[in-house]
VODOVEX-725596 format. One record per residue (C-alpha): residue number from 1; x, y, z. Coordinates in steps of 0.02 Angstrom, whole numbers, plus 50000, padded with zeros to 5 digits. Last residue first. Layout:
BEGIN
NUM,X,Y,Z
...
REM end
This chain:
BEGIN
836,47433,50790,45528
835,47462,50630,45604
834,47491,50546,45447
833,47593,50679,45385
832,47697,50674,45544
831,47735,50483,45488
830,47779,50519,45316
829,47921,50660,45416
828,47967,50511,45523
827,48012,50411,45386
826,48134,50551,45296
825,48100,50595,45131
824,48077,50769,45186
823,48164,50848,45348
822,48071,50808,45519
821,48028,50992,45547
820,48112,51016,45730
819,48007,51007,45898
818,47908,51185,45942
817,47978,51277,46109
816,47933,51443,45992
815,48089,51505,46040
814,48190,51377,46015
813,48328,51317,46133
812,48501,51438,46141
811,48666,51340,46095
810,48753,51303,46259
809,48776,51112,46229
808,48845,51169,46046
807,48975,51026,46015
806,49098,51076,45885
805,49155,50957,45755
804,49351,50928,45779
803,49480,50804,45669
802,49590,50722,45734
801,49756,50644,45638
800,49851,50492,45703
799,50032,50481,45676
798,50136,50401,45558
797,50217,50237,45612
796,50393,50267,45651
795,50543,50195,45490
794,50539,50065,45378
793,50440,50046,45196
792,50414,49861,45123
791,50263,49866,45102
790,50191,50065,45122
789,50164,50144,45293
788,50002,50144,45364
787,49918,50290,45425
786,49835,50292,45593
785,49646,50301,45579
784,49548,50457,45626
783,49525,50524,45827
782,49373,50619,45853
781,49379,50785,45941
780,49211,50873,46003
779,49232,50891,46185
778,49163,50718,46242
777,49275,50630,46092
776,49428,50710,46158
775,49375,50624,46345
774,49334,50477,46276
773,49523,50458,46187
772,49607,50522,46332
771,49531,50379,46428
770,49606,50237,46299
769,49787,50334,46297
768,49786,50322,46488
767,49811,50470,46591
766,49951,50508,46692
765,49991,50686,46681
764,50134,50648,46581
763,50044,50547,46468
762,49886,50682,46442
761,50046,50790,46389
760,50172,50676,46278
759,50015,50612,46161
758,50063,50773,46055
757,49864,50783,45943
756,49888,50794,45755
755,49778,50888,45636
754,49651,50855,45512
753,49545,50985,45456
752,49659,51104,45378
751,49774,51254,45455
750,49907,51151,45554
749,49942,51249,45680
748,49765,51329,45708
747,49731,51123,45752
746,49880,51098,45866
745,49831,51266,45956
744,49655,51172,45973
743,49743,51026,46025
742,49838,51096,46161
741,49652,51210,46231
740,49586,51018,46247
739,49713,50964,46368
738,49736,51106,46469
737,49547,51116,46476
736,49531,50921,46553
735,49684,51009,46681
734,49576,51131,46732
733,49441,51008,46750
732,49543,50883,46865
731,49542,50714,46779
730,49465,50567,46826
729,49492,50373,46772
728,49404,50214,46666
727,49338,50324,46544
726,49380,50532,46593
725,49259,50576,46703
724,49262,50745,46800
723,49333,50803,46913
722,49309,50961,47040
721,49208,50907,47183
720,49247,50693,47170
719,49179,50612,47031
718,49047,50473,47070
717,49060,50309,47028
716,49251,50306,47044
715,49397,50345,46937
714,49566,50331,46974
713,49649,50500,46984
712,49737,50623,46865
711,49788,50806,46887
710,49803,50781,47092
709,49685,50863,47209
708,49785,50820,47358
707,49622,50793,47477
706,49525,50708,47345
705,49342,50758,47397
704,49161,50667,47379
703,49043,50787,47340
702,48971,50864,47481
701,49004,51043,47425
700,48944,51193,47559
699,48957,51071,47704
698,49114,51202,47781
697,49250,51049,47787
696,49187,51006,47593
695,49218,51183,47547
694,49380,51193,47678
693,49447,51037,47597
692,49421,51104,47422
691,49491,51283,47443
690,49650,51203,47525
689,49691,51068,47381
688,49652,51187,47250
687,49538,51168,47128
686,49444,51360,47207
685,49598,51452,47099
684,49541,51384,46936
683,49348,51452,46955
682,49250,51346,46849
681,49152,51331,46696
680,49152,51154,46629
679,49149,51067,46446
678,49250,51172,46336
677,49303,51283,46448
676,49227,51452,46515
675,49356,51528,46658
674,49295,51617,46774
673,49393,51734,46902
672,49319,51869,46918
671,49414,51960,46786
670,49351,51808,46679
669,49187,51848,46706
668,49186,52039,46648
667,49274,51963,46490
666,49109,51871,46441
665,49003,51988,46467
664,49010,52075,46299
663,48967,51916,46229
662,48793,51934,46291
661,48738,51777,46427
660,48609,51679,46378
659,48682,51554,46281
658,48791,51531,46419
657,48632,51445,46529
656,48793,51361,46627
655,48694,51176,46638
654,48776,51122,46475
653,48924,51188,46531
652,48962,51093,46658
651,48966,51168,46839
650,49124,51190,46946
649,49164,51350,47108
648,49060,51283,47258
647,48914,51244,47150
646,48774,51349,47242
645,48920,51487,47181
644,48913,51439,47018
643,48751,51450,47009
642,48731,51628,47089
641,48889,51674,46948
640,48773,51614,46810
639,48624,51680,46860
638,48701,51836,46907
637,48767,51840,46731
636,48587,51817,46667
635,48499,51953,46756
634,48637,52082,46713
633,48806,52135,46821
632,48742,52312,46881
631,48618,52228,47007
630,48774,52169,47113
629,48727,52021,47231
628,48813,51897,47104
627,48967,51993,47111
626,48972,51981,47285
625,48951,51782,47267
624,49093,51794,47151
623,49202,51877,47239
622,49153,51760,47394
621,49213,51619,47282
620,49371,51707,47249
619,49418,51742,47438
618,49390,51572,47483
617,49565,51522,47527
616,49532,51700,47679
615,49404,51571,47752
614,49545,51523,47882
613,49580,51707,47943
612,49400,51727,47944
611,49375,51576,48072
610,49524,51639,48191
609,49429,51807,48194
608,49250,51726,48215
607,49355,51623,48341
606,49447,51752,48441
605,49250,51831,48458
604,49150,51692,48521
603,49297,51641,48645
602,49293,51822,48708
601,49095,51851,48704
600,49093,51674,48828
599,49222,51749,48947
598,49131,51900,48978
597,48950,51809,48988
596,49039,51672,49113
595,49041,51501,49044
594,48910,51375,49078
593,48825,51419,48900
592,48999,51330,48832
591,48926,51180,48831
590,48787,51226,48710
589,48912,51227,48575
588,48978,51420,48481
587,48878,51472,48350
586,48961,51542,48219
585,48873,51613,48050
584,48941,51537,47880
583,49013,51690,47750
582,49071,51576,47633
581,48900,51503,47586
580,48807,51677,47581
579,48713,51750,47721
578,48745,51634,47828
577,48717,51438,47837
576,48753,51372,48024
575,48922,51326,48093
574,48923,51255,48229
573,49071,51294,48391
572,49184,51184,48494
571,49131,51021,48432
570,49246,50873,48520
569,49364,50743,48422
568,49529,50829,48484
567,49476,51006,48446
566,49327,51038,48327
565,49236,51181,48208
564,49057,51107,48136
563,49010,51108,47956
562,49054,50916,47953
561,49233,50958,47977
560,49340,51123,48021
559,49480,51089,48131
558,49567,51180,48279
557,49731,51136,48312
556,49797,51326,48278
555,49671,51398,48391
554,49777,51311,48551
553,49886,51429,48625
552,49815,51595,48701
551,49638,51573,48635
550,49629,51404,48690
549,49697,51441,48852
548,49567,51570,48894
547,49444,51469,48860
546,49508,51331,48980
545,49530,51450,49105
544,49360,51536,49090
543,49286,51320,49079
542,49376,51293,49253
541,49305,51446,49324
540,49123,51425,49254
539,49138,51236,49310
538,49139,51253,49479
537,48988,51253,49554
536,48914,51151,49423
535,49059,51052,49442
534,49032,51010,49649
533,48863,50990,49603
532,48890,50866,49440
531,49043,50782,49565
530,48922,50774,49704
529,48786,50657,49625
528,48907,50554,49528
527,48987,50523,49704
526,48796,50460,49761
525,48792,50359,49614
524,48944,50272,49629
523,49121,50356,49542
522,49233,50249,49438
521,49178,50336,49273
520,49220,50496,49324
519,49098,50623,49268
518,49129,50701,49121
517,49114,50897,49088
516,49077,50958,48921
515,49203,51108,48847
514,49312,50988,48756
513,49274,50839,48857
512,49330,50895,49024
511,49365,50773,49156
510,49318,50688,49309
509,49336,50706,49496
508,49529,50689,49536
507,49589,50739,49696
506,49723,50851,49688
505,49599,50979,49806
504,49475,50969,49684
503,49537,50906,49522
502,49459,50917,49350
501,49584,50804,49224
500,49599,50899,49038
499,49774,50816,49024
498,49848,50981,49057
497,49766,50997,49224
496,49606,51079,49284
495,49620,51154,49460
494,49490,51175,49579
493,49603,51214,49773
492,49455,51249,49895
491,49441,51402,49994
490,49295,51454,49884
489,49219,51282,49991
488,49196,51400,50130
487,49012,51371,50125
486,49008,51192,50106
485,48962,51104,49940
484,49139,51096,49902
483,49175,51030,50078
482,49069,50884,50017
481,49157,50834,49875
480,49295,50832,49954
479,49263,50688,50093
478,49175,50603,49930
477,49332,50609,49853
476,49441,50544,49999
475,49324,50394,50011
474,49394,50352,50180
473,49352,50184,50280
472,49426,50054,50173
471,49579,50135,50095
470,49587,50230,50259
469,49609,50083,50358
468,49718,49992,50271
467,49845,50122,50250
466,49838,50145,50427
465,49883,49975,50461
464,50029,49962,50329
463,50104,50111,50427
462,50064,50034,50599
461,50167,49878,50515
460,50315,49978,50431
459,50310,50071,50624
458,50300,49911,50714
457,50439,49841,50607
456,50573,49979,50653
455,50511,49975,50820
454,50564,49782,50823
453,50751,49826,50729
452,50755,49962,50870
451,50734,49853,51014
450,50829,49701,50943
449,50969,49862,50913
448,50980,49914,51078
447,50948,49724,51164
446,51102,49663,51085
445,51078,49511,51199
444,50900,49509,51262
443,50819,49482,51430
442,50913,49591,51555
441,50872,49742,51512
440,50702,49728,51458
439,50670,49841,51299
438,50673,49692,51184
437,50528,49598,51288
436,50420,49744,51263
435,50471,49773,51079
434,50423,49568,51047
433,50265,49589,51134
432,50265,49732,51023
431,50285,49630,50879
430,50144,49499,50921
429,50020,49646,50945
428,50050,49711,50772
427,50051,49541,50666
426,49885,49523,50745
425,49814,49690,50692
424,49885,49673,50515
423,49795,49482,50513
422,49625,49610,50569
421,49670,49735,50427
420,49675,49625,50281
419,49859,49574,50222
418,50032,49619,50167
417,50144,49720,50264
416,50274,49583,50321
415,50409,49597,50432
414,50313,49475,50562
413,50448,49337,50527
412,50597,49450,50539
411,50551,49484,50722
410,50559,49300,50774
409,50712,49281,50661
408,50800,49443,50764
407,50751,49363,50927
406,50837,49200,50881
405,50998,49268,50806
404,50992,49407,50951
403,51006,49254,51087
402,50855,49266,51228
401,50967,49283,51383
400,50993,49145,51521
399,50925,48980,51562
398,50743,49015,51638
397,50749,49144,51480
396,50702,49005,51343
395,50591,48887,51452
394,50509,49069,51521
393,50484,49157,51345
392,50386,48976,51299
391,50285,48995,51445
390,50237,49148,51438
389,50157,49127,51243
388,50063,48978,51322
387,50001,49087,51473
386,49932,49196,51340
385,49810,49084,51259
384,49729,49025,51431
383,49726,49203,51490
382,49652,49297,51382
381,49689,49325,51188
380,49704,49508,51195
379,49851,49510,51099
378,49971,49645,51188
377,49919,49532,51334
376,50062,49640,51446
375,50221,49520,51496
374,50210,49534,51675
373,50235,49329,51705
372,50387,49387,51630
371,50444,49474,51777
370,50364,49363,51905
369,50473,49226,51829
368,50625,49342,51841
367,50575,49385,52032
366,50554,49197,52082
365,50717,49147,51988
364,50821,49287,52084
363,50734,49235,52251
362,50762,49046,52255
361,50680,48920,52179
360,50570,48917,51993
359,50625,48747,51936
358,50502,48648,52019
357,50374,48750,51996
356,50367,48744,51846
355,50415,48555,51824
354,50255,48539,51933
353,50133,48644,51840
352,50016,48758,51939
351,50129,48898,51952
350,50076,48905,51770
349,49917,48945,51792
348,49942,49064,51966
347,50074,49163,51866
346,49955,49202,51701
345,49813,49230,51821
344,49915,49374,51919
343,49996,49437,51743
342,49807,49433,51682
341,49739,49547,51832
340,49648,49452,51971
339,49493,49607,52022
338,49626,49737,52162
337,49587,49738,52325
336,49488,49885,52366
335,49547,50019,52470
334,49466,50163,52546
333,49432,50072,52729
332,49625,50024,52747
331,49681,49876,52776
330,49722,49791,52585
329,49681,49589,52545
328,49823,49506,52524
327,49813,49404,52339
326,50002,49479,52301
325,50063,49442,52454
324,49998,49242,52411
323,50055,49234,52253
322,50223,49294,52294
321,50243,49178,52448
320,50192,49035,52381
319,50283,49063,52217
318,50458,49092,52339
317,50579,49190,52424
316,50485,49340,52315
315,50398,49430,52436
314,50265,49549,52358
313,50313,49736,52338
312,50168,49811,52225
311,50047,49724,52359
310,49885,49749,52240
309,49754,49908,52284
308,49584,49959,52189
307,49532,50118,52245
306,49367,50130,52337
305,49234,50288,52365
304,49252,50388,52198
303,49123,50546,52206
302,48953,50548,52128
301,48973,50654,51983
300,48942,50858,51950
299,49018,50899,51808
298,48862,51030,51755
297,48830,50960,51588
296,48872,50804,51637
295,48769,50777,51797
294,48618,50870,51717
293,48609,50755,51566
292,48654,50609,51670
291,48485,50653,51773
290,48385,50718,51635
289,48400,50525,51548
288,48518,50494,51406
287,48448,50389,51263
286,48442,50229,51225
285,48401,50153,51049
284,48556,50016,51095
283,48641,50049,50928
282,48695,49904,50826
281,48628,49965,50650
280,48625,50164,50660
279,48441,50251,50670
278,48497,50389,50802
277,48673,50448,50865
276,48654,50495,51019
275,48716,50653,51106
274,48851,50799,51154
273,48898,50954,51124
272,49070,51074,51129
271,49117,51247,51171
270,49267,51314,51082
269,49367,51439,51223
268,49489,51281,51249
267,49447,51136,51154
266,49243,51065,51121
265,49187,50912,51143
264,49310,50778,51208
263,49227,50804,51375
262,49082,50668,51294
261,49202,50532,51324
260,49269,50571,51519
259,49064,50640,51541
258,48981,50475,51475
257,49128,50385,51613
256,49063,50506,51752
255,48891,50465,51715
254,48910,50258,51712
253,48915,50185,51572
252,48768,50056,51557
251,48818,49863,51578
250,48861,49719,51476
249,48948,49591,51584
248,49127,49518,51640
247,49249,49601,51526
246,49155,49786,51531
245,49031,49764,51391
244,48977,49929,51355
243,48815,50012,51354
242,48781,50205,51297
241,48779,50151,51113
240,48813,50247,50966
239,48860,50409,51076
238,48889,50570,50973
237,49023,50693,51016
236,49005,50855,50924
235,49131,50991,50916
234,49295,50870,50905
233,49464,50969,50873
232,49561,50812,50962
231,49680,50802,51113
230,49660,50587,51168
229,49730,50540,51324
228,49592,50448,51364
227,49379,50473,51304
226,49432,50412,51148
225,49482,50234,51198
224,49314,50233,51228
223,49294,50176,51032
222,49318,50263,50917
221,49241,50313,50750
220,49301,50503,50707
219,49239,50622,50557
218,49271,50758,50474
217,49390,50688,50339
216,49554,50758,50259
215,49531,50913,50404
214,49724,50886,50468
213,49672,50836,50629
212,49547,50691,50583
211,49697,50614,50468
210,49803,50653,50626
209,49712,50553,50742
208,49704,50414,50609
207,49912,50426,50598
206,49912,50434,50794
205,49808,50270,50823
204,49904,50208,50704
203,50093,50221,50800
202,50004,50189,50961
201,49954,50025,50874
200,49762,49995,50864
199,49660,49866,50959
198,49617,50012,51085
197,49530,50080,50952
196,49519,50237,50843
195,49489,50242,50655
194,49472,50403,50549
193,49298,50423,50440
192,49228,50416,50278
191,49180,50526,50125
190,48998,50582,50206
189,48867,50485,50133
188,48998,50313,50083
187,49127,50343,50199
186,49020,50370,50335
185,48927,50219,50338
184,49069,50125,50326
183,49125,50209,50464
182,48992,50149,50575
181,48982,49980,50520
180,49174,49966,50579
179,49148,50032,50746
178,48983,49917,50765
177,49085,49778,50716
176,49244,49815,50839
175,49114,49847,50971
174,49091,50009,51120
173,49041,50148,50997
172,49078,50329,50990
171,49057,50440,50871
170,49153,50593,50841
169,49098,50754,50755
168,49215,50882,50665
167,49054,50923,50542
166,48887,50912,50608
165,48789,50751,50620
164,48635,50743,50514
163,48668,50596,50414
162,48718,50498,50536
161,48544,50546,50617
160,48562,50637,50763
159,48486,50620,50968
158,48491,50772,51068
157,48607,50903,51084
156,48678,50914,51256
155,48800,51068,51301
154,48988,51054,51363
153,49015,51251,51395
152,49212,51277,51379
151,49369,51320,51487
150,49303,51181,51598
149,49327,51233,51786
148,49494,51195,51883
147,49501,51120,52075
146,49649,51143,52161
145,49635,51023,52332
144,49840,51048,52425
143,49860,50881,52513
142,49885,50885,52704
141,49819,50702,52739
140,49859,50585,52591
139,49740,50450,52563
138,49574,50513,52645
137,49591,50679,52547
136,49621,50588,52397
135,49469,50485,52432
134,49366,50607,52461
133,49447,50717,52287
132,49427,50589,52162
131,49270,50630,52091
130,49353,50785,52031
129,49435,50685,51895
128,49620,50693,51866
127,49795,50748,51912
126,49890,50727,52068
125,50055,50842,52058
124,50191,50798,52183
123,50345,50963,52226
122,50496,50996,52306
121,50589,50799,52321
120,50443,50721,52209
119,50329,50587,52253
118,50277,50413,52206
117,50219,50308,52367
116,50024,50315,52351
115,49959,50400,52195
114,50085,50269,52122
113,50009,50118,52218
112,49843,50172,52168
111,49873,50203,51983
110,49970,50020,51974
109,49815,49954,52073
108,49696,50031,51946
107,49753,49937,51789
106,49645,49809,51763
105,49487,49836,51865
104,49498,50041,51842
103,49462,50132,52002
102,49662,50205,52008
101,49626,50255,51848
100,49551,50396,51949
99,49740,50463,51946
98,49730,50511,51771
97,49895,50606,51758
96,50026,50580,51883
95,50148,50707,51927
94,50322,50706,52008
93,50446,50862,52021
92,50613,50861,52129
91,50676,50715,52059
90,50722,50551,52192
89,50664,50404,52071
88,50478,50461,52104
87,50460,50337,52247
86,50379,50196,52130
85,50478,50232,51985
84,50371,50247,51816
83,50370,50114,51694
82,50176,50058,51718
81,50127,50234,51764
80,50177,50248,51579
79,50335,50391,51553
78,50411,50569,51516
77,50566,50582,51624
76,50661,50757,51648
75,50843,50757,51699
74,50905,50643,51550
73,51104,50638,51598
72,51146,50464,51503
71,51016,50493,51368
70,50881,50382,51392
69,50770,50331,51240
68,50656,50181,51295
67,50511,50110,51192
66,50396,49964,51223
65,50352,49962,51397
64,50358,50159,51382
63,50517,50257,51451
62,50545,50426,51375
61,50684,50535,51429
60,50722,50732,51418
59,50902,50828,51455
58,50995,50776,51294
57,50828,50801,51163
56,50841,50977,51226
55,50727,51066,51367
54,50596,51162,51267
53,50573,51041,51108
52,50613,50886,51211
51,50469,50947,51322
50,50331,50946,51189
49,50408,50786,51113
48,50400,50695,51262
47,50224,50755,51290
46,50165,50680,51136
45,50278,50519,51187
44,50157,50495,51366
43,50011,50510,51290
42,50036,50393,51153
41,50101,50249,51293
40,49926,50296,51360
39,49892,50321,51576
38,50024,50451,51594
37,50140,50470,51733
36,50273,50647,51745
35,50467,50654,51804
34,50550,50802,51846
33,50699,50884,51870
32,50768,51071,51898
31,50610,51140,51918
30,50518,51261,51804
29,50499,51134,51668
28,50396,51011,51771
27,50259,51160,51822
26,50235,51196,51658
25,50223,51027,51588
24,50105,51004,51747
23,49999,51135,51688
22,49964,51085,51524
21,49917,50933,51594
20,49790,51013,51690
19,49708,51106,51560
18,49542,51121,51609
17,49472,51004,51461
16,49422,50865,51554
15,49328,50882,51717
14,49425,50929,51849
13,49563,50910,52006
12,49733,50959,52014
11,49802,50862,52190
10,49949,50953,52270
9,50067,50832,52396
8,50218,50942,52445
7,50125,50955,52622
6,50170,50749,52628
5,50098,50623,52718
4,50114,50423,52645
3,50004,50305,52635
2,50018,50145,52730
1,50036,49995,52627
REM end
């Protein structure tokens, strides 16, 4: 128990963030072995991966309680204190990190008996708090004292809001529930929070370190397991509570333990602050005084005065003898003998039964029941639930080896990923009991792959665990949002994909409705909030792309409907009356007053082109409507042609005023493009399909509209722009004056006043004898009867003759505006008599 003297004996001494461990990586690689003891199974793998990267993975060796790689000539050793070799297992360098662990009421006898007896051939590195360096001195007479300052300035802030807390902040808080209140908290105002408790797998305790790392949230909730171990970017650390329950009683951290969590502030040249975090459910309300202040600020703590010491070589001839060494009380003034740890209670309770302790006789029985008596509470259960675990592992060992069919069916039944994250937690400490006991050399048959078939499920677990976590602690969109309302958020990847989707850093905030932004539906009020800040900040870019790609690719889907121009059911642009109906003025939708001014006259300006390019079908009304604006073409042809145009192209006759217009006139409207029928005047080349649908698309003629504009349709109630009614159907008025223009030519043909009409043309366009008769009658053609053939006579019935009175609708009224003379003999001329 006596400790030992060695000048090779260097103790590194100093508040966190000195760089000690840095230095003993250093000082490892420089000789020509070395072995180093960390407090954290984490710890102790980061490092192994540091040095496997400057040594090679064949010279470097990690040993955990649940993990072993040891290639067969590893020089260098990377472990826990728990797995390291008592006298330094004869390499030139040893180093232990943390050694004021040796205080700790669980673990501090392992600390202490390493500090004591582990040491290397050339050199032994002690590394840890400055508090230790009495009781070092005490320990090991000769040792080398370097003491190292803080490369930063650890500064107190006050007490915070949640909502106040500066980016890269952690909070600490000493409960599962307050933890988890915490980041919920978070997630919601600030887009959540990584995870970090001593419940947690190495394995997802990394994968939440490294969400914090990589910037996807800001924020940290941990527990003390923070303050351990633990590199992190943190600039703020902010205390929820500065009690803790400590296994036996709730108590106020001590300074030196506020200083181990709040040294996580600031990294190398980056000073750091500290504080409480004010107005959270489930903190204490208290707030450091000057003197912790002072003491943390200025790392000055009241020095370690016991170490907690446990006989690490107890006799094993029997359980009376090994419980008994290991309850001796140490000799020397600086030790402390160590609180009962769980392996301790877990051998004293089942030492206890007889059939225990009858079968446990003889040395090699004593030291494999002390052995798994050692089995860490990976499940926190205490002792009473744990001893029960032990003693199945000892009725199955007691005999031999653990068979791989057996171990391999215990491991397969916690291969499963699904569930909340506490049954994930449990499922996570029973497989690395299961790792632990894998990893024992003389516990499992095919131990190698046991161990790696239980790593294997640890890491699907930790996996599962993380996943967990962040779905219920990290909003990732929220966690953007508010880096877009940072300063640097210019930095930040705004993209709009094909599909119209607005994403900020491939996160998905809400879409683009034409040129209207929508937030996404999914979002709560407070992400509805950011998303119309985070757009309004970005929107000008998004809508300039979008702009730009429309003009590029996408004019030809545009539409014109409702006097308005579209794109997949949204209005890109009105159109408001102009000058004259085919000359409409564009005005582009309010939503595109959030692009840029350049951006905005481009879009206005490829669609006034695109626009004229379509309104080039309307080229004959718009010669009319010039026409109509010329002074030279008389009062009453610009009546006419100003009519015609209000008429998109088709007025009856009756309403033309022709008996106004000279006859000389006459052929200066047909080289515009009238034609004067027998009913209508129209403008032949405006019945087509595309003239139509761009009148009715423009609002200039709401008359119903037959897309196809064919020669004969069913009739309706009212005729569609271009028809007119023809009995129980509609025909187009061009073809109406192809029909009456036949039987005028059949007429001159036949030089008297009856005349045949060829049925074969009004059939082939598909009207019906019966309607072909009404419309003849409405321009002036009356059928007579058919002639009869005489009795007895065979051969086609002879066909009908028309004859034709004229129909003046255009004739001019009177001038005097006086009614017709009644003519004499008639009643009503008596009657005027009367009155006269």
């Amino acid at each position: 128990m006596s400790a030992a003297s060695d000048s090779r004996v260097r103790a590194v001494l100093g508040p966190t963030n000195t760089g000690k461990t840095h230095l003993a990586i250093e000082r490892m690689c420089g000789h020509s072995s070395g072995a180093i003891g960390f407090p954290l199974r984490l710890l102790a793998r980061e490092v192994y991966d540091k040095v496997r990267r400057i040594k090679g993975d064949s010279e470097v060796a990690l040993i955990t309680g649940e993990e072993r790689i040891e290639p067969p000539n590893a020089r260098y050793l990377l472990c826990t204190a728990e797995a390291m070799p008592r006298d330094g297992g004869g390499r030139a360098f040893v180093a232990l990190d943390e050694v004021q662990l040796s205080a700790d009421h669980e673990r501090g006898h392992i600390f202490t008996d390493r500090l004591l007896h582990a040491r290397g051939r050339e050199e032994t590195m002690l590394l840890g708090s400055a508090t230790m360096e009495p009781i070092v001195r005490a320990l090991i007479p000769g040792v080398e004292i370097t003491e190292r300052p803080r490369f930063s300035t650890l500064t107190h802030a006050g007490s915070r809001k949640l909502s106040r807390l500066p980016p890269r902040s952690a909070i600490v808080a000493f409960s599962v529930e307050q933890v988890y209140a915490v980041a919920e908290m978070l997630r919601r105002f600030r887009g959540g929070a990584a995870v970090v408790m001593g419940a947690l797998s190495p394995e997802t305790r990394n994968r939440q370190v490294e969400l914090f790392q990589s910037g996807e949230v800001d924020y940290i909730v941990a527990t003390d397991a923070i303050g351990m171990g633990l590199n992190l970017d943190v600039t703020h650390v902010a205390f929820a509570s500065l009690s803790k329950f400590d296994g036996t009683r709730l108590r106020r951290l001590v300074p030196a333990e506020m200083a181990q969590i709040a040294g996580r502030a600031g990294r190398h040249q980056r000073d750091g602050t500290f504080g409480t975090l004010a107005g959270t459910k489930g903190a204490d309300g208290a707030e450091f005084t000057e003197e912790e202040i002072f003491a943390i600020e200025e790392h000055r703590f009241a020095p370690v005065t016991k170490l907690f010491w446990r006989e690490a070589e107890p006799h094993i001839h029997s359980l009376g003898a090994l419980i008994a060494d290991l309850e001796e009380r140490p000799d020397h003034p600086q030790l402390a003998p160590a609180p009962e740890a769980i392996d301790l209670a877990v051998l004293k309770r089942l030492a206890e039964f007889p059939d225990i302790a009858r079968s446990v006789k003889g040395s090699g029985l004593v030291r494999r029941f002390w052995e798994v008596c050692q089995l860490p509470d990976f499940r926190q259960q205490g002792a009473e639930t744990h001893s029960r675990f032990v003693t199945r592992l000892w009725q199955d060992l007691r005999e031999g080896f653990l068979g791989a069919d057996f171990v391999a069916a215990r491991i397969a039944e916690l291969d499963r990923v699904q569930g909340d994250i506490h049954t994930l937690q449990g499922r996570i400490a029973a497989i690395r009991s299961w790792a632990y006991i894998c990893q024992r050399p003389d516990w499992v048959l095919a131990r190698d792959e046991m161990a790696a078939r239980a790593r294997a499920v640890e890491a699907r677990l930790s996996d599962a665990l993380h996943g967990r976590l962040k779905e219920r602690f990290v909003n990732r969109r929220t966690a953007i949002l508010m880096k877009t309302m940072a300063k640097d958020s210019g930095l930040m990847r705004v993209a709009l994909t094909d599909e119209n989707i607005v994403t900020v850093e491939d996160e998905p905030i809400g879409h683009l409705e034409g040129f209207r932004f929508v937030v996404d539906a999914s979002a709560n009020h407070e992400d509805r909030r950011l998303m119309l800040a985070a757009a309004e900040k970005h929107l000008p870019q998004l809508l300039g792309q979008k702009a730009n790609v429309m003009i590029e690719n996408e004019l030809g889907s545009l539409t014109i409907e409702k006097g308005k121009i579209w794109r997949d059911g949204q209005i890109i642009a009105t159109l408001e009356k102009g000058r004259t109906a085919s000359r409409p003025r564009l005005v582009l939708a309010r939503e595109m007053d959030a692009l840029e001014p350049a951006h905005k006259a481009q879009l206005q300006n490829a669609l006034e082109v695109w626009l004229e390019n379509q309104l080039a079908t309307l080229a004959p009304l718009r010669k009319i409507e010039e026409a109509a604006g010329d002074p030279e073409a008389g009062s009453e042809v610009r009546a006419l042609l100003l009519t015609l145009a209000d008429k998109a192209g088709t007025i009856h006759r009756e309403a033309a005023g022709l008996a106004q217009i000279p006859k000389e006139k006459r052929p200066f409207l047909r080289k515009l493009g009238v034609n004067i029928g027998s009913l209508d005047v129209y403008v032949p080349m405006l019945l087509k399909p595309g003239p139509r649908k761009l009148l009715r698309g423009l609002g200039v003629d709401r008359r119903p509209l037959r897309e196809a504009m064919e020669a004969v349709i069913p009739g309706a109630k009212q005729a569609p722009a271009g028809y007119r009614r023809a009995g129980r159907q509609a025909i187009r008025v061009d073809m109406a004056e192809k029909l009456f223009r036949a039987a005028h030519e059949s007429r001159a043909k036949a030089g008297g006043k009856h005349f045949p009409v060829d049925m074969a043309l009004p059939t082939s366009m598909g009207l019906l004898p019966e309607n072909f008769t009404g419309l003849m009658r409405d321009a002036g053609f009356r059928p007579g009867k058919a002639q009869e053939l005489p009795e007895g006579a065979y051969g086609p019935p002879a066909p009908v003759l028309w004859s034709w009175r004229p129909i003046r609708k255009d004739k001019a009224p009177r001038r005097n505006n006086q009614p017709a003379k009644p003519r004499e003999g008639n009643a009503f001329a008596a009657l005027a008599d009367l009155v006269r």
